[in-house]
N, CA and C of each residue as an Amber inpcrd file, in Angstrom:
protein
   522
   0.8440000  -1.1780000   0.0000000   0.0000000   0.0000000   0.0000000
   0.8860000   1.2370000   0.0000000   0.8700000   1.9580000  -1.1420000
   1.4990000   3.2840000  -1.0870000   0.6140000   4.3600000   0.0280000
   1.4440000   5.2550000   0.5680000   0.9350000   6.1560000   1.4720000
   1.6460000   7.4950000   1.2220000   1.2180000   8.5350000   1.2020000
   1.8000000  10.0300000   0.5220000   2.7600000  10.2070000   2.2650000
   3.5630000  10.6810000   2.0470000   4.5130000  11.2100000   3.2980000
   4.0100000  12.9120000   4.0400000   3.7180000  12.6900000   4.9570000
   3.7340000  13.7190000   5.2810000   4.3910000  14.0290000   6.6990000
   5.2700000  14.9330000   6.7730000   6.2120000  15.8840000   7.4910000
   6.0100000  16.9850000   7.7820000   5.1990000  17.2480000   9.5920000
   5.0010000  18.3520000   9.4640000   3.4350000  18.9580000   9.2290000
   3.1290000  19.8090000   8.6500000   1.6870000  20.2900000   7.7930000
   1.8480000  19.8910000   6.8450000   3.2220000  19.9010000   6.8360000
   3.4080000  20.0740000   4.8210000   3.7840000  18.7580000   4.1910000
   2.6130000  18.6050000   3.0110000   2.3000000  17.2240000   2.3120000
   3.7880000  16.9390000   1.0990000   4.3490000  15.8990000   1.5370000
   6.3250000  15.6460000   0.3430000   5.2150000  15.0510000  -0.4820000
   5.0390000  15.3460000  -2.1130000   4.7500000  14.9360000  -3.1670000
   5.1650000  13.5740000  -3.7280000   5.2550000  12.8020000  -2.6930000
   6.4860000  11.7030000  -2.9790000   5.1250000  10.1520000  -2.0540000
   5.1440000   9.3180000  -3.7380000   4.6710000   8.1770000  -2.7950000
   5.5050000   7.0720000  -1.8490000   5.7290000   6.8050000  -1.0790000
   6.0680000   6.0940000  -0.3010000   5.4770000   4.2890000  -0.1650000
   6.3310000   3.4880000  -0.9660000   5.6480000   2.4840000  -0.6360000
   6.8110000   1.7280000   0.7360000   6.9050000   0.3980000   0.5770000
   7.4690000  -0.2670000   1.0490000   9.1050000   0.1770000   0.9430000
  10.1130000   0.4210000   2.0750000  11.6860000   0.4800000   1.7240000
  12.1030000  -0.3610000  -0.0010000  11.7700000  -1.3250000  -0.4810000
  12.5370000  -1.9740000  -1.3610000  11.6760000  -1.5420000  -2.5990000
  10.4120000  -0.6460000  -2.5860000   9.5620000  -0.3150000  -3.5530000
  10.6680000   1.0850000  -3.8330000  10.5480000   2.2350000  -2.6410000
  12.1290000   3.6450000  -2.8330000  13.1730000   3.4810000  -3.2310000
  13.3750000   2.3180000  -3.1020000  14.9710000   2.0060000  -3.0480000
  15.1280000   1.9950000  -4.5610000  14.2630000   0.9220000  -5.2240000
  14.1040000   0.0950000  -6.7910000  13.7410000   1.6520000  -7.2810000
  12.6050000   2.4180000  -7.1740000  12.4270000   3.4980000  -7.8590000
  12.9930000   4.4060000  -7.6570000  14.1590000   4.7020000  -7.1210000
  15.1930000   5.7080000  -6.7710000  16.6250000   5.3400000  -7.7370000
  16.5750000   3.9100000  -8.1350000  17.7570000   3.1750000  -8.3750000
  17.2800000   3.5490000 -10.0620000  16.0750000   3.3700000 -10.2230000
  15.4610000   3.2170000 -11.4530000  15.8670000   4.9230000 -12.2610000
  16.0070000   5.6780000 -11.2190000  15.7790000   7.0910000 -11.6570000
  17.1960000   7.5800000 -12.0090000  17.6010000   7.2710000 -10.9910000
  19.4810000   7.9650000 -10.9250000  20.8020000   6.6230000 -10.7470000
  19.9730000   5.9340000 -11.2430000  21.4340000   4.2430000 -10.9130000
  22.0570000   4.6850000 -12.2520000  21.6690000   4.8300000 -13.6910000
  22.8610000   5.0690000 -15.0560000  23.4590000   6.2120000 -14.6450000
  22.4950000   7.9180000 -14.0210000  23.1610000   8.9510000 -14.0810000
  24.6530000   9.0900000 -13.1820000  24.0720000   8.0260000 -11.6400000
  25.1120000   8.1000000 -10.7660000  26.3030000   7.3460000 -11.5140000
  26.0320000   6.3050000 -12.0540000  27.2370000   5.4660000 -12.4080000
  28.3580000   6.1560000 -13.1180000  27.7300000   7.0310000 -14.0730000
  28.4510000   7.8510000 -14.9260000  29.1510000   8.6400000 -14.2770000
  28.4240000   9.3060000 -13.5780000  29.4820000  10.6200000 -12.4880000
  30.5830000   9.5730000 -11.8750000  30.3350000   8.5790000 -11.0640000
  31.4480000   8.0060000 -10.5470000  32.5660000   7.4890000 -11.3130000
  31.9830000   6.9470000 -13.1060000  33.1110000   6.7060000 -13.2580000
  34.3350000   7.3380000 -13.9130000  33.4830000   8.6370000 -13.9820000
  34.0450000   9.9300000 -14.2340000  34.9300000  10.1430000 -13.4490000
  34.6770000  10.4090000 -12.0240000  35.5920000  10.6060000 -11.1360000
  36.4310000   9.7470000 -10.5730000  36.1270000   8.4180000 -10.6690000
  37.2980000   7.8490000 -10.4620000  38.0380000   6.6070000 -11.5330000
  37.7280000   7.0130000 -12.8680000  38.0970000   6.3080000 -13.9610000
  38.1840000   4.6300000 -13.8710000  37.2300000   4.0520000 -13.2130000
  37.5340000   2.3800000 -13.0560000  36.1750000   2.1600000 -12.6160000
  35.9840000   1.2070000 -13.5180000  34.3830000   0.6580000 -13.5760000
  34.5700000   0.2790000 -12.2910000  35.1080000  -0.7890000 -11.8220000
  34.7010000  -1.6090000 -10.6470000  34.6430000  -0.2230000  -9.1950000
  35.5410000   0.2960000  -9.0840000  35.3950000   1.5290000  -8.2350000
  34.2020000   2.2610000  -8.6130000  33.3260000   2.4870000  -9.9080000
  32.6740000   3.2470000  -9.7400000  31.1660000   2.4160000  -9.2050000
  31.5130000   0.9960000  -9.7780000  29.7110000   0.2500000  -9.3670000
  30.1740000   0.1100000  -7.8060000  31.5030000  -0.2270000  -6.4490000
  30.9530000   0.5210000  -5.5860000  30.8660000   1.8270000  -4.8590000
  31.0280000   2.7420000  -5.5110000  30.4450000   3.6300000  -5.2330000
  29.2320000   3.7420000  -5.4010000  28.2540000   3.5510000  -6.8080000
  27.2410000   3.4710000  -6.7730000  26.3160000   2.9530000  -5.6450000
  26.8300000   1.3840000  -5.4290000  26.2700000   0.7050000  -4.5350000
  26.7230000   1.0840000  -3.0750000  27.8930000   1.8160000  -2.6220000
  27.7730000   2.3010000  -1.3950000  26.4650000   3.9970000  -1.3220000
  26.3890000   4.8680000  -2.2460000  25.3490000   5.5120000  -2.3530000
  24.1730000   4.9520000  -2.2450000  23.6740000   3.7590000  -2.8740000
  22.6160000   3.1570000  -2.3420000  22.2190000   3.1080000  -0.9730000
  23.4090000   2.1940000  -0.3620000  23.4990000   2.1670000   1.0870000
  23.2940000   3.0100000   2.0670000  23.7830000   4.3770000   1.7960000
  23.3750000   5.4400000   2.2920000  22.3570000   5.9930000   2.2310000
  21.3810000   5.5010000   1.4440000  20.1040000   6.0280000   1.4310000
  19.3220000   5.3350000   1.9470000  19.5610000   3.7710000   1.8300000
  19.0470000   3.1970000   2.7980000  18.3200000   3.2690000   4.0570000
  20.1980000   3.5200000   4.5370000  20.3210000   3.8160000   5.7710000
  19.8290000   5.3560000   6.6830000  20.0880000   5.9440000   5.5840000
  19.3720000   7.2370000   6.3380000  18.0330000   7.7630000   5.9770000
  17.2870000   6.9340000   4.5980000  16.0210000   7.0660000   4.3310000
  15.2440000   8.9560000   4.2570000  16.2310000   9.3490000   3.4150000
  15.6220000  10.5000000   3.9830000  14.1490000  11.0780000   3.5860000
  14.0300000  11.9960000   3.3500000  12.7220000  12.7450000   3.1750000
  13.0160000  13.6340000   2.0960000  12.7180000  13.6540000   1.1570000
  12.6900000  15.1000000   0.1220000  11.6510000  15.9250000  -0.2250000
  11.5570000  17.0820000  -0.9070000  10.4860000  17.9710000  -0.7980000
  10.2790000  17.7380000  -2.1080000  11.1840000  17.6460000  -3.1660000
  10.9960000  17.8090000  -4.3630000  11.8670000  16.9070000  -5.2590000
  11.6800000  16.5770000  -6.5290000  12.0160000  15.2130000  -7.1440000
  14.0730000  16.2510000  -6.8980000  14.0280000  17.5500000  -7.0830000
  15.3360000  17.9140000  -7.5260000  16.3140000  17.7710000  -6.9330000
  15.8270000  18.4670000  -5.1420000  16.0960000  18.0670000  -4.0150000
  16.7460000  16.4930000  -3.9930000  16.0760000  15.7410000  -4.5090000
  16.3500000  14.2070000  -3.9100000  17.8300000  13.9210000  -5.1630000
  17.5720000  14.2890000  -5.9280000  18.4140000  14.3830000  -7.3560000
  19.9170000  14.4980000  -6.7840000  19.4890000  16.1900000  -5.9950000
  20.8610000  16.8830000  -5.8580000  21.4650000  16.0450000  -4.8030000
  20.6170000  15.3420000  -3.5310000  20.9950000  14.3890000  -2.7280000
  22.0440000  13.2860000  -2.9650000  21.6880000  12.8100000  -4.0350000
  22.2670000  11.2710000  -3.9620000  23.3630000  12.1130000  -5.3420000
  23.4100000  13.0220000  -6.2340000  24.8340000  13.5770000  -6.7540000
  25.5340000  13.6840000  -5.6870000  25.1690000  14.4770000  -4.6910000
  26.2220000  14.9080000  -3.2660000  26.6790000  13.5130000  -2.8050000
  26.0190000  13.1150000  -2.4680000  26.5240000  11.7680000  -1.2200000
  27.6060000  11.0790000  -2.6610000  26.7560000  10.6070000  -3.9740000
  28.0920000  10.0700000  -5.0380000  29.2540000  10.6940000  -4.8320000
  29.1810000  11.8820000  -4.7980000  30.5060000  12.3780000  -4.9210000
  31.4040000  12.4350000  -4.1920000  31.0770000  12.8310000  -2.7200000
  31.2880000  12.1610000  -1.5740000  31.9530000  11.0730000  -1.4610000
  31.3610000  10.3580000  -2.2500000  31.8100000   8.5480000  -1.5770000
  33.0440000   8.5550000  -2.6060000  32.2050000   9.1540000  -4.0660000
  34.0890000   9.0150000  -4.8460000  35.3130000   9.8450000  -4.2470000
  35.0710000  10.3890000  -3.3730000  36.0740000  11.6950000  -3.2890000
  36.5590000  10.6780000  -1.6160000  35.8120000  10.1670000  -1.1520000
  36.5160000   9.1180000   0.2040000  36.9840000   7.7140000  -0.6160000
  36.6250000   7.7240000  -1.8140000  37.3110000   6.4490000  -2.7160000
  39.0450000   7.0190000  -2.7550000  38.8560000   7.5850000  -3.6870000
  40.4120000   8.3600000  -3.9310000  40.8490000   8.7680000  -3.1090000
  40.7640000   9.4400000  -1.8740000  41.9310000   9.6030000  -0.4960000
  42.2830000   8.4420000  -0.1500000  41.2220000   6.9120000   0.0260000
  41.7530000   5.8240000   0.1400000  42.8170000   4.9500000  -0.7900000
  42.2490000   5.3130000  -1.6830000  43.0730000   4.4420000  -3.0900000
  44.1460000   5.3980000  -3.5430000  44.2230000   6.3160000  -2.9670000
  45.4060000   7.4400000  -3.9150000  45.8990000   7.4320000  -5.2100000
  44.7070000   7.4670000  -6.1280000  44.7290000   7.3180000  -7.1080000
  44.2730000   6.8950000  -7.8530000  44.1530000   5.1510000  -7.3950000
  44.1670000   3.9310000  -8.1900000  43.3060000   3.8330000  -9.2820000
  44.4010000   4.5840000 -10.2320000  43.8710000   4.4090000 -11.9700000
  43.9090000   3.5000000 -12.5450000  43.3730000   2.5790000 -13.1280000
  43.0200000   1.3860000 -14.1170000  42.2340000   1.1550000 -14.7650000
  41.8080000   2.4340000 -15.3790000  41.0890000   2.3860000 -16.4870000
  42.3030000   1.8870000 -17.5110000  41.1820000   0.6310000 -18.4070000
  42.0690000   0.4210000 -19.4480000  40.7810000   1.2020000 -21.0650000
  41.2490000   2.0360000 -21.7870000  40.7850000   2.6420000 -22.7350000
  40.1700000   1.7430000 -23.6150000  40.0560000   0.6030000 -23.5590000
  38.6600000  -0.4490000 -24.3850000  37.8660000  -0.1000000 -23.8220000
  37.9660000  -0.2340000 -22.0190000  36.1190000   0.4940000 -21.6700000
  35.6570000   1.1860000 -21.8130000  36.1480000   2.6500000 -22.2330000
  35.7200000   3.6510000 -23.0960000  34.3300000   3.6890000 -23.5800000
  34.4110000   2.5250000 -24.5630000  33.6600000   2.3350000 -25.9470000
  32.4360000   2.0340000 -25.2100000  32.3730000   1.0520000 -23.8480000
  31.3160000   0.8250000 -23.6400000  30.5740000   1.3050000 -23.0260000
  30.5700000   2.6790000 -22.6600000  30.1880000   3.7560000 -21.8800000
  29.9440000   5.1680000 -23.1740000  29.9110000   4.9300000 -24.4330000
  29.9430000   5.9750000 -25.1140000  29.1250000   5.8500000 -26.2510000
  28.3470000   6.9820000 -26.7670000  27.3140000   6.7570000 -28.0090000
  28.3690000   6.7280000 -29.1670000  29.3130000   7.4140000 -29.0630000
  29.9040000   7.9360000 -30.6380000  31.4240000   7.4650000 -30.0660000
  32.4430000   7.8560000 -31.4950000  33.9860000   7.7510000 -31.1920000
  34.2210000   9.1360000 -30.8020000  33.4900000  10.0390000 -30.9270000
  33.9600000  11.3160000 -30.2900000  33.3620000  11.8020000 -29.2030000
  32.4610000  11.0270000 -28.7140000  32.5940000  11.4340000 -27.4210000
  33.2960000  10.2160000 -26.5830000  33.4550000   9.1250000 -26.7490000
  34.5600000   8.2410000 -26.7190000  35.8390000   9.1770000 -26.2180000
  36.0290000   9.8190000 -27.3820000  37.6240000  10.7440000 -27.3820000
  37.6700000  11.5660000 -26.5690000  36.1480000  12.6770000 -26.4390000
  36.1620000  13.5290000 -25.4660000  36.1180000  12.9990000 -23.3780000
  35.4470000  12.1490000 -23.7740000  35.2880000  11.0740000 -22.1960000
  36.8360000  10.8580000 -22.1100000  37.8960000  10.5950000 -22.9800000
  39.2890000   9.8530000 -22.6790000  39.7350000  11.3650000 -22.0350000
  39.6780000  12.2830000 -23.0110000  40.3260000  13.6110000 -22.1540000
  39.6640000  14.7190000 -21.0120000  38.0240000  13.8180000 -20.7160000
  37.9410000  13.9660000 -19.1910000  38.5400000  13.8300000 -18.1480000
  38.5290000  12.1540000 -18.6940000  39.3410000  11.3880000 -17.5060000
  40.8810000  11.7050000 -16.9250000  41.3380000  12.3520000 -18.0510000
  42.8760000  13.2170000 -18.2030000  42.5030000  14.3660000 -16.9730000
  41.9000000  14.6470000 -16.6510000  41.1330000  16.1340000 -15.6980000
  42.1650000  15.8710000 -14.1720000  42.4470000  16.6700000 -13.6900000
  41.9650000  15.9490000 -11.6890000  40.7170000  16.1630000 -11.3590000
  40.7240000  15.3620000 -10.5810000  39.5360000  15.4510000 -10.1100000
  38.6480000  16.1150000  -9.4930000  39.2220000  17.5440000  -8.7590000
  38.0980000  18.6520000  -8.8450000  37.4830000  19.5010000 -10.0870000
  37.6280000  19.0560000 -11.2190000  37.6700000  19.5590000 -12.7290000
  36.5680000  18.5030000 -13.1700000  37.0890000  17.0500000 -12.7610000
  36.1150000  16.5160000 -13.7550000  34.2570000  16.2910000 -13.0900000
  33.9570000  16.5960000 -11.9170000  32.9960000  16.4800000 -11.1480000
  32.2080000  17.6650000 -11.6590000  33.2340000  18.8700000 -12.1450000
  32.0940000  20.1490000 -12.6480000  31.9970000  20.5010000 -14.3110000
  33.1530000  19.6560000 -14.5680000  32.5400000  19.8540000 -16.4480000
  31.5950000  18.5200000 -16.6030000  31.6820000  17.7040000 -15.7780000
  30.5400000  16.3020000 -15.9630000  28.9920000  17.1950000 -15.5910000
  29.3110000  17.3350000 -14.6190000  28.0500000  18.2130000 -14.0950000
  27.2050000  19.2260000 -14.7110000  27.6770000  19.9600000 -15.8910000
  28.0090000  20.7920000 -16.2410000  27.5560000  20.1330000 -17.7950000
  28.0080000  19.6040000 -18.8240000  28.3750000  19.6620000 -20.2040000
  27.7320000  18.3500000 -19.9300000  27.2000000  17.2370000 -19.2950000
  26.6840000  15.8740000 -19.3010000  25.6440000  15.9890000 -18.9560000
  25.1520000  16.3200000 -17.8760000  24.4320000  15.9990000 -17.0660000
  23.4390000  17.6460000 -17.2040000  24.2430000  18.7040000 -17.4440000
  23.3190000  19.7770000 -17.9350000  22.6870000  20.9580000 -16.9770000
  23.4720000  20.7940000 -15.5530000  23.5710000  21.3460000 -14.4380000
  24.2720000  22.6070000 -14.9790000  23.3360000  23.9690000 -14.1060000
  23.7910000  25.3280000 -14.8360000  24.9160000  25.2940000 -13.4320000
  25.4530000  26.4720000 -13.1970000  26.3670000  26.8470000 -12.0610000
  25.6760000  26.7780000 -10.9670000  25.0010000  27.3350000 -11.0730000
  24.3490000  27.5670000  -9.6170000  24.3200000  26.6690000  -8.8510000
  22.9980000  25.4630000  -9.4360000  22.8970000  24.0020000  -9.4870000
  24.2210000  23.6700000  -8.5450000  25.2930000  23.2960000  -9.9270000
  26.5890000  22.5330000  -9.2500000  27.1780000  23.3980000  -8.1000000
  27.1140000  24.9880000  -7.8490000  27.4320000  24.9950000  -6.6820000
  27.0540000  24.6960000  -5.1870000  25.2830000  24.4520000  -5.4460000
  25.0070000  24.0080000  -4.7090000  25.3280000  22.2500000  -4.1010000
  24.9410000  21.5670000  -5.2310000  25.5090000  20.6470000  -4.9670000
  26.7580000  19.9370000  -4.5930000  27.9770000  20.7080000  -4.8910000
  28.9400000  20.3080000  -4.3980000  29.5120000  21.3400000  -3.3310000
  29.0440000  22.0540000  -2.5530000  29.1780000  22.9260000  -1.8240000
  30.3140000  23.9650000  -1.9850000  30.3440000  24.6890000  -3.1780000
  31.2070000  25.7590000  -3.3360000  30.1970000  27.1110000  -4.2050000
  31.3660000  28.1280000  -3.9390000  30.7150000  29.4750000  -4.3920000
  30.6900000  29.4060000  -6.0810000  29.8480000  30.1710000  -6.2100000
  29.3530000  30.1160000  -7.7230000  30.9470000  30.6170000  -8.2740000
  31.3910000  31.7120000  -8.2930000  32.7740000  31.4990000  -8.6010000
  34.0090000  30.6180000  -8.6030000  33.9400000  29.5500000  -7.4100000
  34.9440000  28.5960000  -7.3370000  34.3250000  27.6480000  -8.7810000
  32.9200000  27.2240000  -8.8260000  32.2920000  26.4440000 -10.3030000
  32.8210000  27.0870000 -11.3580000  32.4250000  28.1840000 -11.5010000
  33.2540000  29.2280000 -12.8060000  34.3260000  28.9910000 -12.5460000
  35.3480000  29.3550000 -12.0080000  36.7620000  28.9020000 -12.3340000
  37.0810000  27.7910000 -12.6080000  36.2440000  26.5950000 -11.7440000
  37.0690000  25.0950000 -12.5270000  36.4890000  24.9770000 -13.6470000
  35.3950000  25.3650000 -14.0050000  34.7810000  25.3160000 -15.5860000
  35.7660000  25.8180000 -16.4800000  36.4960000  27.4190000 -16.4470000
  37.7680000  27.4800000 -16.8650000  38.9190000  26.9950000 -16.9900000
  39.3340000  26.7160000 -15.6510000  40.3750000  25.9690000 -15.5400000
  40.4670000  24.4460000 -16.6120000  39.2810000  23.9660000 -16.1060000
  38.9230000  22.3760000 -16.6420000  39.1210000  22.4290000 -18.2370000
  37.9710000  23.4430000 -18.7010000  38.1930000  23.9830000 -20.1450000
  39.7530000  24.2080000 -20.7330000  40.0100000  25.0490000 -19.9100000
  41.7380000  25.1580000 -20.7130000  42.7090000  23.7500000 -21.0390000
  43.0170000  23.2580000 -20.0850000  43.3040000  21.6890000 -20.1320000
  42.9780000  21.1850000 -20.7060000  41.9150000  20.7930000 -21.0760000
  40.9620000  20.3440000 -22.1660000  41.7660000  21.0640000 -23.4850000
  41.5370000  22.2340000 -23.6000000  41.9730000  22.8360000 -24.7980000
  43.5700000  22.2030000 -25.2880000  44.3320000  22.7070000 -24.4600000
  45.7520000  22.4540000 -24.5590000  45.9440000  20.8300000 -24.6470000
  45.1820000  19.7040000 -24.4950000  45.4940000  18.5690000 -24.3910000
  45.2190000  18.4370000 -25.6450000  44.2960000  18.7950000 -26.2130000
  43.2480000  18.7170000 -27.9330000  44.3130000  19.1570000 -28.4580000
  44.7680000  20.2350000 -28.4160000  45.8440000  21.0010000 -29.5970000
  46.7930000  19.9070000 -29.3280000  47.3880000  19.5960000 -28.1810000
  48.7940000  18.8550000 -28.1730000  48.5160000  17.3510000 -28.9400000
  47.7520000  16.9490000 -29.2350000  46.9760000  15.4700000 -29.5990000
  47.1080000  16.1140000 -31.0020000  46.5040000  16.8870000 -31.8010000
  46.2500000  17.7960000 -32.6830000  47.5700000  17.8020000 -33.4070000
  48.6790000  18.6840000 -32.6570000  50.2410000  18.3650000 -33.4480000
  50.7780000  17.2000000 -33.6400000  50.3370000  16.4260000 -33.0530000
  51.2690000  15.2510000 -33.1820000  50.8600000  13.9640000 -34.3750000
């Protein structure tokens, strides 16, 4: 039996069935988008499905409440990123992407090419041009979500961009 949530006076637009009914339709909504961000940020499939699946966990576990589908959106981007960003202080690094998987994460060979010189990014770069140029998040958005000032987003959007540029040209001469 679904039951509408309510918190408060105020009615969350959100049906509520059973924990494993939220879980499946939460997974259903943002399980491809999250996967992508993670494996963005930490370039290795297997690191990024658990991350995915530790984000699950966390929602689980803390079950929260949202007001609005965007709200819940921006939720589980934060906590992903989060968990990739406590991946890499643990792993210091640990790159192993091998460039065949590429292909299987990509519609075209050029965005294939462009995904290879994401992954080239560090990683405070590639969380806001993903955010940003993928996923379609204006500034604001990503500053909220990753908790920085709308200017710190503008600058790594620059920053990220230039790199980008200079890696294309240097690929370009050769």
């Amino acid at each position: 039996m679904n039951v509408l949530i309510v918190k408060g006076d105020d009615e969350v637009p959100f049906l509520s069935g059973s924990p494993e009914d939220d879980l499946e339709n939460a997974y259903s909504r943002y399980g491809n988008m999250l996967f992508k961000l993670c494996f963005v940020i930490l370039s290795n499939t297997v690191d990024a499905e658990d991350a995915l699946q530790d984000t699950f966990l966390r929602y689980i576990n803390k079950r929260p409440v949202f007001n609005e589908p965007e709200h819940e959106k921006a939720w589980f981007i934060k906590v992903a990123n989060n968990v990739c960003k406590d991946m890499r202080r643990f792993k210091l690094r640990h790159n192993t992407l091998h460039i065949d998987e590429l292909s299987d994460y990509c519609s075209g060979e050029d965005q294939g090419h462009v995904l290879e010189q994401i992954l080239t990014l560090p990683p405070k770069y590639k969380i806001v041009i993903h955010l940003y140029y993928i996923e379609g998040y204006n500034v604001e958005e990503i500053a909220r979500i990753i908790d920085l000032s709308r200017s710190a987003v503008k600058m790594r959007l620059l920053r990220g961009r230039k790199l980008l540029k200079v890696e294309l040209e240097e690929e370009n001469q050769q």
